[in-house]
N, C-alpha and C positions, 0 to 999 in steps of 0.2 A: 504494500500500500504506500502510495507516494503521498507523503507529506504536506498538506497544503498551506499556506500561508495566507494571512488576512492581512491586507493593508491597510491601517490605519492612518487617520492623518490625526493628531493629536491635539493638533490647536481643534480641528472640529470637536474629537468628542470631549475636550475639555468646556467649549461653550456648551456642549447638546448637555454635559454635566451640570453644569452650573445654571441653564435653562431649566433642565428638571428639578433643581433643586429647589430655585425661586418660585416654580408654579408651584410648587406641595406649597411652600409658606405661604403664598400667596392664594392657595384653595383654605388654607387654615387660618389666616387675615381673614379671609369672608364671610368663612362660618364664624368667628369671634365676633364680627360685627355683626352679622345676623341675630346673635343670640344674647348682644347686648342691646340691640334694639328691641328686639323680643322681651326681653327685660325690663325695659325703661315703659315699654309698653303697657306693663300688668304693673306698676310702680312696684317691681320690686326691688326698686334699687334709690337711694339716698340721691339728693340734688350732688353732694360731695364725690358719691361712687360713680356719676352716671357722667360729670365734669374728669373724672380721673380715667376712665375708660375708654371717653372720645378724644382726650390727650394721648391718651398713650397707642390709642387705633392712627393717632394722624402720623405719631410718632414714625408709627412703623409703616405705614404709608408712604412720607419721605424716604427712610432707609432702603424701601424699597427700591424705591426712583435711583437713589444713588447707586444701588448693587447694580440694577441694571446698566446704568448708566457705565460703572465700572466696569463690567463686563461685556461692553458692550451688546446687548441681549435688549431687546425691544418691549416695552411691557406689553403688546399686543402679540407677541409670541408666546407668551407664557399660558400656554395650554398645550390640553394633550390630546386629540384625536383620538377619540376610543371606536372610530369604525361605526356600525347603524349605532351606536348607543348615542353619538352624538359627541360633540367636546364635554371636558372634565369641570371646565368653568363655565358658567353660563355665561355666553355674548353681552356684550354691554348692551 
């Protein structure tokens, strides 16, 4: 059996790495914010917890921007194509 060889190019799968990585967070941003809105909704949440929540959801909203930006990675790439299931994030 002859040996086969994959060729990689390495800068790709290091961005296709680092694109995967930021869509999970950024699927896990969405639901955090869903389910503090959800929250704020049924007032389960203090004026104090509901102002510390949307700070630190914007927080990480920037940092997002920035990783992208650092990585050059598009934030309208951050999704994954799951085939008939449809994309992993919903369309804006």
């Amino acid at each position: 059996m002859t040996g086969s060889r994959i060729d990689l190019d390495s800068d790709k799968v290091g961005r296709d790495l680092v694109a995967f990585v930021l869509t999970v967070v950024e699927l896990l941003r969405q639901l955090m914010e869903r389910q503090a809105i959800r929250r704020v909704d049924q007032g389960d949440l203090s004026d104090a917890q509901a102002d510390e929540i949307g700070t630190t959801l914007m927080l990480l909203d920037q940092r997002m921007a920035e990783l992208c930006e650092q990585h050059g990675v598009r934030p309208e790439d951050l999704n994954l194509d799951l085939g008939p299931l449809g994309t992993l994030l919903p369309r804006s």
